[in-house]
VOPAGU-2260 file (C-alpha; in pm, 1 decimal, decimal comma):
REM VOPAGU-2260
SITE   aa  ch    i         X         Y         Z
SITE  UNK   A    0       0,0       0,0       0,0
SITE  UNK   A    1     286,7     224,0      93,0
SITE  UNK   A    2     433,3     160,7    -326,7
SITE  UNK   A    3     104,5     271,8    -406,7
SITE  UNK   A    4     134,0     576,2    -232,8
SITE  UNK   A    5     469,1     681,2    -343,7
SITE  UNK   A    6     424,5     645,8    -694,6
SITE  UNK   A    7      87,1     819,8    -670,6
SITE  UNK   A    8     229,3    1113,6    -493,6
SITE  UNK   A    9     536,2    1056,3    -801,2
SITE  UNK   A   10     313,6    1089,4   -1068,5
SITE  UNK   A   11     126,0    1435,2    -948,7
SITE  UNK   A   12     510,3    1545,9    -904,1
SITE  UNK   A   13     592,6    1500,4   -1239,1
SITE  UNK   A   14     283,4    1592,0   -1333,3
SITE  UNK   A   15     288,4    1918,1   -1205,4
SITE  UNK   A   16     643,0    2012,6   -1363,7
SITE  UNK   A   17     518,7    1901,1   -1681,5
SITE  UNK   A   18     265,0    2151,4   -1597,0
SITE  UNK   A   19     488,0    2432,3   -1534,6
SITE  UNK   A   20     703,6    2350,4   -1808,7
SITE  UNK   A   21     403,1    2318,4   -2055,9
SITE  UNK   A   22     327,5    2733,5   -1941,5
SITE  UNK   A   23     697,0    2819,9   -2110,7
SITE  UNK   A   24     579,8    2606,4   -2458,8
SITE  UNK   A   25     284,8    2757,8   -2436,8
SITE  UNK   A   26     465,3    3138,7   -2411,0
SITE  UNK   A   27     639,8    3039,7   -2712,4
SITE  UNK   A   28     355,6    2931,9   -2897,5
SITE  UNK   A   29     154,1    3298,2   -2832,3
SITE  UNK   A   30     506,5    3410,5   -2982,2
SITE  UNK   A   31     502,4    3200,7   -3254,5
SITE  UNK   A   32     173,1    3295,8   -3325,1
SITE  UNK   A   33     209,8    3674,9   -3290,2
SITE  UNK   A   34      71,9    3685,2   -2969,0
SITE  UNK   A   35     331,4    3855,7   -2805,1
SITE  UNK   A   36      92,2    4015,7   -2499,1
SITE  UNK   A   37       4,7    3698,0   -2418,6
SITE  UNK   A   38     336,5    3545,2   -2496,0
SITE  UNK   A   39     500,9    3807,7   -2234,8
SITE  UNK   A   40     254,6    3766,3   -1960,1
SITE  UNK   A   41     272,7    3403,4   -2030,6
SITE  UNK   A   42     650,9    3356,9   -1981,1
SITE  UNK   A   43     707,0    3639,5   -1714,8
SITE  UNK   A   44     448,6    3406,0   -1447,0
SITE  UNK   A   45     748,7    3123,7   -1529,6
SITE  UNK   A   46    1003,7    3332,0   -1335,3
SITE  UNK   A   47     839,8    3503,0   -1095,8
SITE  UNK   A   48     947,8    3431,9    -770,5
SITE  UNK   A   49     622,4    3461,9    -615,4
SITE  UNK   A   50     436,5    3226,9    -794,0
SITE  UNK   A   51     481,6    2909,3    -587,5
SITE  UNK   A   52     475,8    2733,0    -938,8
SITE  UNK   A   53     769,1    2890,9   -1090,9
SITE  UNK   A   54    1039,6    2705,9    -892,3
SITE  UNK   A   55     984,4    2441,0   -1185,3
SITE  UNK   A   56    1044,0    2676,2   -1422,6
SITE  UNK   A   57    1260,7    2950,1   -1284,5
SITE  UNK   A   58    1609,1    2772,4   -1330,2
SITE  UNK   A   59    1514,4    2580,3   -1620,1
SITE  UNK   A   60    1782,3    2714,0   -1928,5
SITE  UNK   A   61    1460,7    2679,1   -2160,8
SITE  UNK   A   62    1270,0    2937,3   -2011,8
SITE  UNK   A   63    1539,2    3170,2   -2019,1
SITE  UNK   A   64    1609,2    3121,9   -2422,1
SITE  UNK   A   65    1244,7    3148,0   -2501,0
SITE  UNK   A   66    1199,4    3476,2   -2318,4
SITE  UNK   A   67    1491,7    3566,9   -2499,8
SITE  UNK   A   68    1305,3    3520,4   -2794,7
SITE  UNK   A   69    1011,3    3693,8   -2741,8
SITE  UNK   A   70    1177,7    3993,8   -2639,3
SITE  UNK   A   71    1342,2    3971,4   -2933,5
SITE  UNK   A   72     988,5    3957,3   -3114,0
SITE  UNK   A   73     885,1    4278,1   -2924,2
SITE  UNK   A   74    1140,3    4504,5   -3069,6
SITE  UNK   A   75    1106,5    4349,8   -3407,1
SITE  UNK   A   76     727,1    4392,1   -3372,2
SITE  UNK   A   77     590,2    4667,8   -3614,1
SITE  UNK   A   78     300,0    4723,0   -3349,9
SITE  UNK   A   79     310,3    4985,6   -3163,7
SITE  UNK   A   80     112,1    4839,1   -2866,5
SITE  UNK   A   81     331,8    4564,9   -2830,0
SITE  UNK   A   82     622,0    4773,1   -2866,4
SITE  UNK   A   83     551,4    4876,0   -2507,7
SITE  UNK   A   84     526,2    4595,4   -2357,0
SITE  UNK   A   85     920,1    4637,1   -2273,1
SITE  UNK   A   86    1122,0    4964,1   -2211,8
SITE  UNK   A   87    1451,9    4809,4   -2361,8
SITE  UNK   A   88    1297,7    4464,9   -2505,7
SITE  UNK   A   89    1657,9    4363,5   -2653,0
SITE  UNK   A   90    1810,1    4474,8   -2322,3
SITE  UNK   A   91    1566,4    4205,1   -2122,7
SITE  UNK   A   92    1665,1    3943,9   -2433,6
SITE  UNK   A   93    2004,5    3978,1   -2366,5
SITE  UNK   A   94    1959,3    3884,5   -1984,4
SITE  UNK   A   95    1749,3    3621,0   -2046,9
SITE  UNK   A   96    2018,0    3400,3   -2259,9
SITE  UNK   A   97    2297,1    3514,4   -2044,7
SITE  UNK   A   98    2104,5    3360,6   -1844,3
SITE  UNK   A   99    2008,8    3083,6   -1997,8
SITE  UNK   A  100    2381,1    2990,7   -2105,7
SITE  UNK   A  101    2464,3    3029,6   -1676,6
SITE  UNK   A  102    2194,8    2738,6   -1612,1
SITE  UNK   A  103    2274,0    2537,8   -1926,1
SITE  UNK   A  104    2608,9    2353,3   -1729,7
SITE  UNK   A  105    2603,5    2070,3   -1984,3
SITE  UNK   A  106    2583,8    2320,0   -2260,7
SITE  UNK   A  107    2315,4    2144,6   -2431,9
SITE  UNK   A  108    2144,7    2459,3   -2561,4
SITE  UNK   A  109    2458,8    2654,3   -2672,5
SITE  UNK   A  110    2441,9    2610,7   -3074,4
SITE  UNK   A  111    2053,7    2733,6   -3044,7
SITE  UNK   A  112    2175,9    3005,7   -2807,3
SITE  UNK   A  113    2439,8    3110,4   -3033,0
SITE  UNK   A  114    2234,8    3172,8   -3306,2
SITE  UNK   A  115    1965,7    3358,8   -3083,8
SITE  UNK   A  116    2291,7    3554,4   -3019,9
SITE  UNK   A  117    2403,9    3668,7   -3344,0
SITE  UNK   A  118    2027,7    3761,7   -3445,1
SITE  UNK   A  119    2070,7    3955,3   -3139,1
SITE  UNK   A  120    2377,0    4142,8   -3220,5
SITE  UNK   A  121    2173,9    4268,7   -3565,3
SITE  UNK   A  122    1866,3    4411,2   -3356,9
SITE  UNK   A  123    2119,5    4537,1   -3140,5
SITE  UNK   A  124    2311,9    4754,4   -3444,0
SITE  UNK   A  125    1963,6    4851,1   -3552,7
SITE  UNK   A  126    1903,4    5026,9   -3229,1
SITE  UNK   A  127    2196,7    5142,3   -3208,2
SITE  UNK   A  128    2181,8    5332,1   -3529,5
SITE  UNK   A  129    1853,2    5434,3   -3528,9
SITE  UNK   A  130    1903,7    5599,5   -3155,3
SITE  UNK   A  131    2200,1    5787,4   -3282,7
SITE  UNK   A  132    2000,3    5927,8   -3570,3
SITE  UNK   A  133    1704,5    6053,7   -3338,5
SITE  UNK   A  134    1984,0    6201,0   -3059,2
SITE  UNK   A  135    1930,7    5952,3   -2800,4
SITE  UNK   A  136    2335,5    5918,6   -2778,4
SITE  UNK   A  137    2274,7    5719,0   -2444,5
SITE  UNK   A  138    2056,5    5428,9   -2593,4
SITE  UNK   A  139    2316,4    5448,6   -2884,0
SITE  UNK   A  140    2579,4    5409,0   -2644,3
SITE  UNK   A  141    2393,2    5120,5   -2447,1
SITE  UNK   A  142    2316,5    4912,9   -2780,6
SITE  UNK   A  143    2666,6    4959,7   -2879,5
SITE  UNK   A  144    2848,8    4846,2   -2525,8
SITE  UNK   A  145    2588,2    4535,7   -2559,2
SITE  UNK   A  146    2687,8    4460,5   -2919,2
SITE  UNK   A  147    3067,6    4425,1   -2798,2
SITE  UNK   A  148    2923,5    4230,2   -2431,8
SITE  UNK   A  149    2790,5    3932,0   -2710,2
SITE  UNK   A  150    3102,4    3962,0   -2912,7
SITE  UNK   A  151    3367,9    3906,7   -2597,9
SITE  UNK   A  152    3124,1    3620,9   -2489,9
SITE  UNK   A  153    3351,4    3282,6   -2512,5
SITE  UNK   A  154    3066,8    3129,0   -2677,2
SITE  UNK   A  155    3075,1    3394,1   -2955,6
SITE  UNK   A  156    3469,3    3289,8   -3030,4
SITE  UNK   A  157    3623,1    3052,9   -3166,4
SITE  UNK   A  158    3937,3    2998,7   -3378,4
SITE  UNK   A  159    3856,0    3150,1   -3659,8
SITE  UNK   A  160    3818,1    3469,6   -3479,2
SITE  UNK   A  161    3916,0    3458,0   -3086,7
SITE  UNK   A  162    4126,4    3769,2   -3190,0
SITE  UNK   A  163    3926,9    3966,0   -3364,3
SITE  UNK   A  164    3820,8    4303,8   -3297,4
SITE  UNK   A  165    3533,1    4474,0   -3428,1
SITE  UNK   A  166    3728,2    4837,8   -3464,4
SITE  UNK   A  167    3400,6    5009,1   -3610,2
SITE  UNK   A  168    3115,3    4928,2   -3347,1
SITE  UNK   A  169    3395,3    5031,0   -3080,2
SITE  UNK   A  170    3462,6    5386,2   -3270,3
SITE  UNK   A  171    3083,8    5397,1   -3290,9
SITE  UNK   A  172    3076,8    5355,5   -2928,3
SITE  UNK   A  173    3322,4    5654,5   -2875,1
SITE  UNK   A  174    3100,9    5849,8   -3107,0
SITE  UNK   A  175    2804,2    5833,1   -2883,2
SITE  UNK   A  176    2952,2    5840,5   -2597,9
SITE  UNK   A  177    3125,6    6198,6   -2728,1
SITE  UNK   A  178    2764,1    6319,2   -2817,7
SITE  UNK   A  179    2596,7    6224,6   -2483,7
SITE  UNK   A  180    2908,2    6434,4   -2309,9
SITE  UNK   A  181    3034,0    6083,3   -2153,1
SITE  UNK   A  182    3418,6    6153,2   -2245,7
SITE  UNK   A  183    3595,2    5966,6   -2036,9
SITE  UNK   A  184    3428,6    5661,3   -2203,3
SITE  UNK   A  185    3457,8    5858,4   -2531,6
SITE  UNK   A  186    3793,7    5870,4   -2470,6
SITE  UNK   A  187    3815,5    5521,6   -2346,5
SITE  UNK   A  188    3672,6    5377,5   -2680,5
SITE  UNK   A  189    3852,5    5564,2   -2895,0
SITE  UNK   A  190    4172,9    5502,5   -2760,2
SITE  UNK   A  191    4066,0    5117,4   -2788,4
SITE  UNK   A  192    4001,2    5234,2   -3195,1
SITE  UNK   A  193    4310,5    5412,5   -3245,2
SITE  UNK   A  194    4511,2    5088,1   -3078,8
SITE  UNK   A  195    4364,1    4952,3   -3403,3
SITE  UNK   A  196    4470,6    5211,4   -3655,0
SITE  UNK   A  197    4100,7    5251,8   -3656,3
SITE  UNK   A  198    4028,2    5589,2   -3835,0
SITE  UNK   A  199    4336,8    5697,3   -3874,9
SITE  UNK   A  200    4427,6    6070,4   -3754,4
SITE  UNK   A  201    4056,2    6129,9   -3694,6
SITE  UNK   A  202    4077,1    5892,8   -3367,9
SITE  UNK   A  203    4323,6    6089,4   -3253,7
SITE  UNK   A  204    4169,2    6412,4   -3315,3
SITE  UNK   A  205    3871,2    6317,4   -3102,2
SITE  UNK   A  206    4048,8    6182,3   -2811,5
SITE  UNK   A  207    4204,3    6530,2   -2805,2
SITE  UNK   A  208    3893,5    6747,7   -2868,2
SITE  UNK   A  209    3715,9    6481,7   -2570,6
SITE  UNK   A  210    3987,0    6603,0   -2365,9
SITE  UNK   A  211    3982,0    6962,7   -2455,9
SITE  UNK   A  212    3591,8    6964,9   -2327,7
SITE  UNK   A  213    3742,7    6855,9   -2011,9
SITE  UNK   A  214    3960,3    7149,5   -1975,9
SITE  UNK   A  215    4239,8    6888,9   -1989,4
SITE  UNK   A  216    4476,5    7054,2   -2250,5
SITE  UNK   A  217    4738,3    6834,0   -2132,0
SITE  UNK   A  218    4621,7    6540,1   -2254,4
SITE  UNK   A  219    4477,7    6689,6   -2532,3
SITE  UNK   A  220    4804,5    6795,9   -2662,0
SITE  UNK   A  221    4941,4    6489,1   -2574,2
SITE  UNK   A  222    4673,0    6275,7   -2738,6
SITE  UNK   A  223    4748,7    6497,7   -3099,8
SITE  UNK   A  224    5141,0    6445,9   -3090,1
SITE  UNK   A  225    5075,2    6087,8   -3071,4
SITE  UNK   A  226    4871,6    6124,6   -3398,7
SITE  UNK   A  227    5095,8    6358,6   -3518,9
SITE  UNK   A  228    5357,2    6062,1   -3465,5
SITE  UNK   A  229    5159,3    5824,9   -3675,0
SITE  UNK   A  230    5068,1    6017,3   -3927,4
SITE  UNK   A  231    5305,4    6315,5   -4028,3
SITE  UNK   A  232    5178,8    6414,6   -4300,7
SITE  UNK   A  233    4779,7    6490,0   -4171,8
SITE  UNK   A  234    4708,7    6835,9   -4219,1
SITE  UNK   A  235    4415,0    6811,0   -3975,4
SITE  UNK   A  236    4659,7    6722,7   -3705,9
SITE  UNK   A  237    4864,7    6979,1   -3733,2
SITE  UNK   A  238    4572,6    7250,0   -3753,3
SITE  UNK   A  239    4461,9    7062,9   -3442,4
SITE  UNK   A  240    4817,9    7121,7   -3276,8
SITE  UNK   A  241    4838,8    7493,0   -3404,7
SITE  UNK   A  242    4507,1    7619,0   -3258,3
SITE  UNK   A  243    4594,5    7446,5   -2931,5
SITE  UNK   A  244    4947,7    7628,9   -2895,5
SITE  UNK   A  245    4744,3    7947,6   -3035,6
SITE  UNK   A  246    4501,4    7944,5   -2798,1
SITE  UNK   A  247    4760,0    7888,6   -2508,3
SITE  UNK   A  248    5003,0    8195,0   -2610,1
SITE  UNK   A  249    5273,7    7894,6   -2661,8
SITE  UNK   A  250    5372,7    8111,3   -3021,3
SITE  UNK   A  251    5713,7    7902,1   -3054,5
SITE  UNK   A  252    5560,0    7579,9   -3065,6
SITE  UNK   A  253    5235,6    7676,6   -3264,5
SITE  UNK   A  254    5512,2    7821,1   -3522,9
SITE  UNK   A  255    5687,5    7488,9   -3515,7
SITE  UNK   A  256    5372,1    7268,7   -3653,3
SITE  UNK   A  257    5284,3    7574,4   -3894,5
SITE  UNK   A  258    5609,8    7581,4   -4076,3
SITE  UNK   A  259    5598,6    7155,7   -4087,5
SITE  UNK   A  260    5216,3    7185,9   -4206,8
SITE  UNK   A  261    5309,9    7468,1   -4476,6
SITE  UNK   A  262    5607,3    7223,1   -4612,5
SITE  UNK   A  263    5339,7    6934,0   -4603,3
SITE  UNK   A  264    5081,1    7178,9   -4810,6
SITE  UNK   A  265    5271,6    7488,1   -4966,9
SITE  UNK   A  266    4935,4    7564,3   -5183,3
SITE  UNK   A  267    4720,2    7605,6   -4847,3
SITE  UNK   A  268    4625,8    7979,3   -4780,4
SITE  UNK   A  269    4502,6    7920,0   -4444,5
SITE  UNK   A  270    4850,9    7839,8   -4328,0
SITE  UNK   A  271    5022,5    8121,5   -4445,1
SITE  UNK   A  272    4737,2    8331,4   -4304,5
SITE  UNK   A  273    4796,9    8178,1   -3974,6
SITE  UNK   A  274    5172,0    8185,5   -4007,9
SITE  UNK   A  275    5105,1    8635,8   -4105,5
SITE  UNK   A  276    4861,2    8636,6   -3764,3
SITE  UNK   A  277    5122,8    8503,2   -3550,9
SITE  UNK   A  278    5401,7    8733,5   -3738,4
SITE  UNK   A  279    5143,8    8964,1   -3604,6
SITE  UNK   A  280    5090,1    8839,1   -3286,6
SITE  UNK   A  281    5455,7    8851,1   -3190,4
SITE  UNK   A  282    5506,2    9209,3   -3357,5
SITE  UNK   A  283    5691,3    9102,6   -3638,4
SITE  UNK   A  284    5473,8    9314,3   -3893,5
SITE  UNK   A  285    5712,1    9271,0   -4226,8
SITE  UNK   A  286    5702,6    8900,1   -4219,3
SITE  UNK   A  287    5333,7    8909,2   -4118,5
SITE  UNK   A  288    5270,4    9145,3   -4444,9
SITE  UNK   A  289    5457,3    8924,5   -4654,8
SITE  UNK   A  290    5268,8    8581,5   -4552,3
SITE  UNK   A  291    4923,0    8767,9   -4547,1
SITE  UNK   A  292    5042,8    8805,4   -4922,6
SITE  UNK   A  293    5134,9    8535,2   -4965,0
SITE  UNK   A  294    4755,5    8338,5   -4903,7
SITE  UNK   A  295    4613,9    8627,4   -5090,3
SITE  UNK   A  296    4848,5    8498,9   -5406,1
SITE  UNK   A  297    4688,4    8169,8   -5285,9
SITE  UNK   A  298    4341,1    8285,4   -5261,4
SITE  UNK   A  299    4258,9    8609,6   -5398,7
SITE  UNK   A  300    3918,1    8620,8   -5243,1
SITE  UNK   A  301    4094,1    8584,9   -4932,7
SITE  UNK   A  302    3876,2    8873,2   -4700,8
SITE  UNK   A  303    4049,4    8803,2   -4356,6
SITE  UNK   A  304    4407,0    8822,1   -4503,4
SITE  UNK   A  305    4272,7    9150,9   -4693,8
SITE  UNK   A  306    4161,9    9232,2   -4381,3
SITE  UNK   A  307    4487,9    9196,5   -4182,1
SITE  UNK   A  308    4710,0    9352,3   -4399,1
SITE  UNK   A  309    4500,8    9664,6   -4375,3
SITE  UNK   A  310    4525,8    9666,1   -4029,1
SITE  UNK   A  311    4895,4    9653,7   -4015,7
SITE  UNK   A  312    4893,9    9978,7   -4239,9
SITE  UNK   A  313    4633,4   10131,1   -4013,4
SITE  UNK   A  314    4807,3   10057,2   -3720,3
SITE  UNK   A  315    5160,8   10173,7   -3847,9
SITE  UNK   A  316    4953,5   10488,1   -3954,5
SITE  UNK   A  317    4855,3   10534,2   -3597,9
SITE  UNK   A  318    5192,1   10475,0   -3464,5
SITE  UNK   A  319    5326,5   10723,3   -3726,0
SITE  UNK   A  320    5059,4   11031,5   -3568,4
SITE  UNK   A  321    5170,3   10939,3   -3227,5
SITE  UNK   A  322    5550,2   11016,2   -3368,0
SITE  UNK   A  323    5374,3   11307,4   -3545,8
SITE  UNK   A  324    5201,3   11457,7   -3198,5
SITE  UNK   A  325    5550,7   11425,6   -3012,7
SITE  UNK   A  326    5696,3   11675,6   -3215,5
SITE  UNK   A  327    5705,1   12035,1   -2990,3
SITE  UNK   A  328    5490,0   12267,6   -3099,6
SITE  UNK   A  329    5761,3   12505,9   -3157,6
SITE  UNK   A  330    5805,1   12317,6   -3459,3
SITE  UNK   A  331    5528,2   12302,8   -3677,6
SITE  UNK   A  332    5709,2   12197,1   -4038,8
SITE  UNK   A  333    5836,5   11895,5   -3818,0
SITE  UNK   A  334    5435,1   11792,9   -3765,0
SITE  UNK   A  335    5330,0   11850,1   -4064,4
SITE  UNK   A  336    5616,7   11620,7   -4216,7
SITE  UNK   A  337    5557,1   11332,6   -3958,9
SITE  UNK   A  338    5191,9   11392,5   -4051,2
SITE  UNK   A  339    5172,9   11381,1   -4390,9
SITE  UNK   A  340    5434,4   11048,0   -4319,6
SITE  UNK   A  341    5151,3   10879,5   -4132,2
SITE  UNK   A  342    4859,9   11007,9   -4412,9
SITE  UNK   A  343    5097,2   10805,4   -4651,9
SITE  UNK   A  344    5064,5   10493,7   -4457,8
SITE  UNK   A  345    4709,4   10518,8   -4403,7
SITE  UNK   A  346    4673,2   10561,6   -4762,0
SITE  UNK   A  347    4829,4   10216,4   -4797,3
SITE  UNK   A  348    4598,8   10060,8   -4578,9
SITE  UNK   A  349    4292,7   10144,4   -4806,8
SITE  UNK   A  350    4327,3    9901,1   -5109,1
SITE  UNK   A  351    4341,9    9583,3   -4887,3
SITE  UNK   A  352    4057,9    9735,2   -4667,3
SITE  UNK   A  353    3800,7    9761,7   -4991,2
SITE  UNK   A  354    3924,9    9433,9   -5095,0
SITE  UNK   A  355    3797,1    9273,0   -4782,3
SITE  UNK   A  356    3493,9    9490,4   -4762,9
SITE  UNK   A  357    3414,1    9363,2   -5127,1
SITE  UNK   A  358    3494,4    9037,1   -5122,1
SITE  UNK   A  359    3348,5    8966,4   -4742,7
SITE  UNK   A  360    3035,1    9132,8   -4887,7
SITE  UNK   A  361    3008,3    8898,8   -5185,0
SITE  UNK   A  362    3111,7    8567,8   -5001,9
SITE  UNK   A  363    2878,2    8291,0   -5160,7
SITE  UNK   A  364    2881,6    8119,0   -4784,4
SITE  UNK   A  365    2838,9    8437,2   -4553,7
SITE  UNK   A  366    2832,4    8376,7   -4180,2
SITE  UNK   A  367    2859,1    8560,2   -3920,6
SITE  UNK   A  368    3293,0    8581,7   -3966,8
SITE  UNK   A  369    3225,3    8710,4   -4300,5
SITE  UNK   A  370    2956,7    8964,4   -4159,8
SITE  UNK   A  371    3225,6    9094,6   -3937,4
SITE  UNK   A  372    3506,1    9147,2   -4140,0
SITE  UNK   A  373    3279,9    9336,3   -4415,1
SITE  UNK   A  374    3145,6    9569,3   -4146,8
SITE  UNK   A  375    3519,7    9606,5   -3974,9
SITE  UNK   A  376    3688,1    9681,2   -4330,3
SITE  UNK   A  377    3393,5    9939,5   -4389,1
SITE  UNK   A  378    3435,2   10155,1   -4002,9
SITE  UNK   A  379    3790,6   10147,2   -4097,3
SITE  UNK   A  380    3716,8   10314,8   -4472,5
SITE  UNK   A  381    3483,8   10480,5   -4293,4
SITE  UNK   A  382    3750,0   10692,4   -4084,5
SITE  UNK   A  383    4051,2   10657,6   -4357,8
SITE  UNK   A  384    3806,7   10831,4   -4558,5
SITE  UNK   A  385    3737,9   11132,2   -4359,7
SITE  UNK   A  386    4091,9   11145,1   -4248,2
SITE  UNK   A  387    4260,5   11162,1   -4605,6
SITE  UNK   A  388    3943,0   11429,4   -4675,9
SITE  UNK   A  389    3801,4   11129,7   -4969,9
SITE  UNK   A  390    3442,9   11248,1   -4898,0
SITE  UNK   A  391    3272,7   11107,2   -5201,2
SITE  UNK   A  392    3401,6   10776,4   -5069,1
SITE  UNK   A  393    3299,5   10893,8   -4753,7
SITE  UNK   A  394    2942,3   10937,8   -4800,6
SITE  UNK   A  395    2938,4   10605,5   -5005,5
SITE  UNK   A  396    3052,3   10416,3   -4745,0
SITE  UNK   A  397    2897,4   10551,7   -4480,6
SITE  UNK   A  398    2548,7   10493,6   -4679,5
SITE  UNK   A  399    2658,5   10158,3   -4695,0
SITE  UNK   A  400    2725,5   10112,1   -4298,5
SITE  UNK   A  401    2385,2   10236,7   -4248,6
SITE  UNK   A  402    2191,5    9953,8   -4510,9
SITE  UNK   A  403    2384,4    9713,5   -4341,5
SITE  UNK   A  404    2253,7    9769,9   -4005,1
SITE  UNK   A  405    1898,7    9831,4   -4064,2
């Protein structure tokens, strides 16, 4: 009688696990069947902890794979009421065959897993891309760090690519970390890119520019000599370097990189306009003129250099009446010779002045640069007019100021 108890009580046992495991067939069939409301609900009541049935279920690798899969089916799901059934449906697949692969110790479901996996990777890029194009840089940044988390899984390797490294979802990954304003792990993957010749200079360009936004011009520096080391002959780098040094008053070693990145490019005007504004910077106004003329040679629609070399005549003009006011009054010839000296100087500054008036005026891309320099090169005719008593000119520009800032 005792048997018959036992294998009574042995039957409703297995019985009831059959049971249990019948609810996570039964999930996948709702799945199957596009069902997917159904399928969730279905599957979640197989690992909740509170349902006394789900101890049959809970930490069997199955369950875990299927809920994979229906997750899966959420964010694939074109409907938009079963797209929120799950916040980050790939995010929940993901843990579910992690999952599933930790309870699987005899690795019978690995090969189905595996595949499940490498569908996964897919959705995951499509997120990825389509959350960078709508601005959400952090789910970008979270689809991308998952797409790498399946790649370094041991599963995912094997010999025919256990060193591989996939160079562009990582630079993707700095990208949107950089545009959510994450820059240490900006900086993080794109030093992993640039360890890969990922990119080339560009890597290095945004490591230092991450930096920079950081207020760490150390490293930012730092970061663009070790591009500059790699690739010599990248322009970009050097510009990169120049501004850097500019911006920190270090003149020597901005001049440095200019001179290499003029050799590299001799046909670029924008170097030998930066190589005339620190000329001018430092107060060497000769060699400034002669490299402001040379990028006008360059580029004859060049406004800013037009621009600068006025100024140097201006400002020599200036410097010439303060000569002109030192003079004592007890000698009046000697002013008017120092003043007429300084009239001839202004004069000089006027061609170059109209040039960048006219051609900053007619720029096919104006900004707000080009707005400047057209109304700076017209205040300055402006009062080179009425000194040198040119009042037709005068009145013509002065109309012009006027129509420009209505």
């Amino acid at each position: 009688m005792k048997k018959t108890v036992f294998l009574f009580a042995l039957i409703i046992s297995v019985t009831a696990v059959f049971a249990q495991k019948g609810k996570v067939s039964s999930a996948q069939s709702y799945k199957d069947a596009g069902k997917l409301d159904q399928a969730v609900e279905t599957i979640e009541l197989t690992i909740d902890p509170s349902n006394d049935k789900s101890d049959k279920t809970l930490d069997w690798p199955k369950t875990w794979e299927v809920r994979g899969e229906i997750y899966q089916a959420v964010y694939q799901s074109k409907d938009a009421n079963y797209k929120k059934l799950a916040e980050n449906p790939l995010a929940e697949a993901l843990r579910s065959y992690k999952k599933a692969l930790e309870l699987d110790d005899k690795g019978r479901n690995e090969n189905s897993i595996k595949i499940k996996l490498t569908l996964l990777v897919s959705d995951f890029t499509d997120q990825a891309v389509q959350a960078f194009n709508d601005n959400n840089y952090d789910l970008a940044l979270q689809s991308f760090k998952q797409i790498l988390e399946v790649q370094e899984m041991p599963l995912m390797k094997d010999d025919t690519n256990a060193e591989v490294v996939d160079t562009v979802i990582i630079f993707n990954a700095g990208l949107a970390a950089y545009n959510a304003e994450k820059y240490d792990e900006a900086i993080k993957y794109y030093e992993e890119a640039a360890k890969h010749d990922y990119n080339g200079a560009r890597t290095f360009e945004l490591i230092s520019s991450s930096y920079i936004l950081q207020q760490d011009t150390a490293n930012a520096v730092d970061a663009l000599q070790r591009g500059f080391e790699k690739y010599p002959d990248n322009s970009s780098i050097m510009v990169a370097l120049i501004n850097i040094y500019l911006n920190s008053n270090k003149v020597d070693e901005a001049m440095k990189y200019l001179e290499l990145a003029i050799k590299n490019d001799p046909e670029n005007a924008s170097f030998h306009f930066a190589r005339g504004s620190l000329y001018d910077k430092t107060g060497d106004t000769e060699k400034a003129i002669e490299a402001y003329k040379d990028a006008i040679e360059i580029k004859e629609d060049f406004a800013d250099a037009y621009y600068n070399l006025g100024a140097i005549y201006y400002n020599n003009g200036v410097k010439q009446i303060e000569v002109a006011n030192a003079v004592p009054t007890n000698q009046p010839d000697k002013y008017e010779e120092e003043k007429n000296k300084a009239d001839e100087v202004f004069k000089q500054a006027i061609p170059p002045m109209e040039k960048a008036a006219m051609y900053a005026g007619a720029a096919e891309a104006a900004n707000e640069n080009t707005k400047q320099t057209e109304l700076s090169a017209l205040e300055t005719l402006k009062t080179l007019y009425y000194r040198l008593k040119m009042m037709d000119k005068f009145d013509e520009v002065n109309a012009t100021l006027e129509e420009l800032k209505q």
